[in-house]
C-alpha positions in Angstrom: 70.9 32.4 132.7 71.7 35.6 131.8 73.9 36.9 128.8 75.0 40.5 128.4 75.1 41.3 124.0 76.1 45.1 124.4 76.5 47.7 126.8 75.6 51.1 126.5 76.8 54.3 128.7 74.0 57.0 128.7 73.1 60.2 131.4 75.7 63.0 132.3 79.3 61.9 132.0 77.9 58.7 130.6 77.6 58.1 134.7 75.0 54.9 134.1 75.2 51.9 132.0 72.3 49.9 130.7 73.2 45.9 129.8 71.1 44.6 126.6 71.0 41.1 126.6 69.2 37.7 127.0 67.8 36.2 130.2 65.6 33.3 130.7 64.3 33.5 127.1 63.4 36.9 127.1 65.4 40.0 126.1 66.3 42.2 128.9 67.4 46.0 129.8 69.4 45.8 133.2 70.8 48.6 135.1 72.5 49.1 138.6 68.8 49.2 140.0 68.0 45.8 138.3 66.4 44.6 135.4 63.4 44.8 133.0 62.8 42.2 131.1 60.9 42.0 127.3 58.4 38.7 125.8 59.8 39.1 122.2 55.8 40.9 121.0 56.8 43.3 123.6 59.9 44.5 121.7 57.8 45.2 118.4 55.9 47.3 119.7 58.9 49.3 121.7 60.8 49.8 118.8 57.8 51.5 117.0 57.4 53.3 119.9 61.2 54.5 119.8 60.9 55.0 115.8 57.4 57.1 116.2 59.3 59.4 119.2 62.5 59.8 117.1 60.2 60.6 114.2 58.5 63.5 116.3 62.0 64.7 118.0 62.8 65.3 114.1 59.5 67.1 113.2 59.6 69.3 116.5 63.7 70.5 115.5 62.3 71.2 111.7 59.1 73.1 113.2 59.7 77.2 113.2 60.2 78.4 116.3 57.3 81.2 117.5 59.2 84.7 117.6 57.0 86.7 120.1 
């Protein structure tokens, strides 16, 4: 059984959606191409992944830019 707990519009013009939610047990990231879905250890170790990536987005828009 699958259970849909938010919605999220992303790309240009917000043109996909991605469904987060619950299916068989396991949390899942759907799409209009299907669905990918996540053993709870899993999702640990995405959301450090996220955090670690947002971290460097940060530390790369502080970084000086090289003036040639």
């Amino acid at each position: 059984m699958e259970e849909v707990i938010k919605e999220i519009e992303a790309g240009k013009n917000d043109w996909n959606t991605f469904k987060v939610g619950l299916k068989d047990g396991n949390i899942m990231i759907k799409d209009e191409t299907g669905y990918i879905d996540f053993p709870e250890e899993i999702i640990d170790q995405l959301i450090r992944g996220i955090d670690e990536s947002r971290r460097r987005l940060r530390e790369l828009a502080r970084s000086p830019t090289s003036e040639d």
